[in-house]
C-alpha positions in Angstrom: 0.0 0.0 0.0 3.0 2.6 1.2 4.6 1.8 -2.3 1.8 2.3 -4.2 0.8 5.6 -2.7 4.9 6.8 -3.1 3.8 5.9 -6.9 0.8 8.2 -7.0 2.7 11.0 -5.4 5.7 10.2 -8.0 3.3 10.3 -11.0 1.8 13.6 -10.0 4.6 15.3 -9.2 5.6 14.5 -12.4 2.5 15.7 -14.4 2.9 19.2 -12.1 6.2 19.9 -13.1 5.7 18.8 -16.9 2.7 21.0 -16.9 4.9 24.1 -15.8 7.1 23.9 -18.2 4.6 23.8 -21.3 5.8 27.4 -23.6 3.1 29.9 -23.6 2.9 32.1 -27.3 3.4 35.6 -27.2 0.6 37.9 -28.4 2.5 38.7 -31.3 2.7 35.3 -32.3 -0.8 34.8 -31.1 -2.1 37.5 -33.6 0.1 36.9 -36.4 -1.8 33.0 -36.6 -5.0 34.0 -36.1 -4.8 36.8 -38.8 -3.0 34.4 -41.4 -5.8 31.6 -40.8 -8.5 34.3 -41.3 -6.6 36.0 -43.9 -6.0 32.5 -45.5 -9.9 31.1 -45.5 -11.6 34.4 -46.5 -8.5 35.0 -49.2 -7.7 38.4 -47.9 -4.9 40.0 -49.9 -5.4 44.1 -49.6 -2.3 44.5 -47.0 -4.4 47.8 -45.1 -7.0 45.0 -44.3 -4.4 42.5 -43.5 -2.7 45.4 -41.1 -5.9 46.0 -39.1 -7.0 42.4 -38.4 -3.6 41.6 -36.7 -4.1 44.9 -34.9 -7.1 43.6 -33.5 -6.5 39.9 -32.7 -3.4 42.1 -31.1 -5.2 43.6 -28.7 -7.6 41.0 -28.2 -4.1 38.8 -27.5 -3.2 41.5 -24.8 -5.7 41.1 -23.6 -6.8 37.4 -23.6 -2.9 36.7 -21.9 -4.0 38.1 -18.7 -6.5 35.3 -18.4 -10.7 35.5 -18.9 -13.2 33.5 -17.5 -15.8 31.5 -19.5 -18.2 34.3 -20.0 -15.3 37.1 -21.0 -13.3 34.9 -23.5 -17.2 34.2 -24.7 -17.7 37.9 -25.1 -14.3 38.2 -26.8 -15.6 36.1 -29.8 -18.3 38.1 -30.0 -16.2 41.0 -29.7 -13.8 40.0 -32.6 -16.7 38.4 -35.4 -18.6 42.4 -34.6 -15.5 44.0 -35.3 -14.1 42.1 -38.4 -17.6 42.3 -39.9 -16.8 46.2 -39.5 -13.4 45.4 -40.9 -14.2 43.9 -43.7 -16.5 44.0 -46.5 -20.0 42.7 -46.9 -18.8 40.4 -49.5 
């Protein structure tokens, strides 16, 4: 029983410290993905438009790496679809 709880304890101090040391993205990084994936599916290619949807999923980065609950990172999204739909064109 003693050597199968020292086990346990092993095993999860092992999954604590490999949690810790996972790399977190910067926000830079962070934005330059997102824009490239939306950039990429809605075959964006005027650069001004391209500028201001990194400077938004930017801020929304900046934001986003200070940690949100649930109901704020839900509110992001909704946040960031009503301001690329003023971003962008109807079409």
């Amino acid at each position: 029983m003693k050597r199968l709880f020292c086990i346990l304890l092993i095993g999860c101090s092992y999954l604590t410290l490999a949690a810790q040391n996972i790399p977190q993205r910067l926000p830079e990084e962070y934005a330059m993905k997102q824009t490239e994936m939306v950039c990429r599916e809605l075959s964006i290619t005027d650069s001004i438009q391209r500028h201001k949807i990194y400077r938004m999923h930017l801020k929304y980065a900046m934001r986003q790496q200070k940690g949100l609950t649930r109901q704020e990172a839900m509110q992001q999204m909704l946040d960031i679809n009503a301001e690329l739909k003023r971003i962008l064109p109807d079409e």
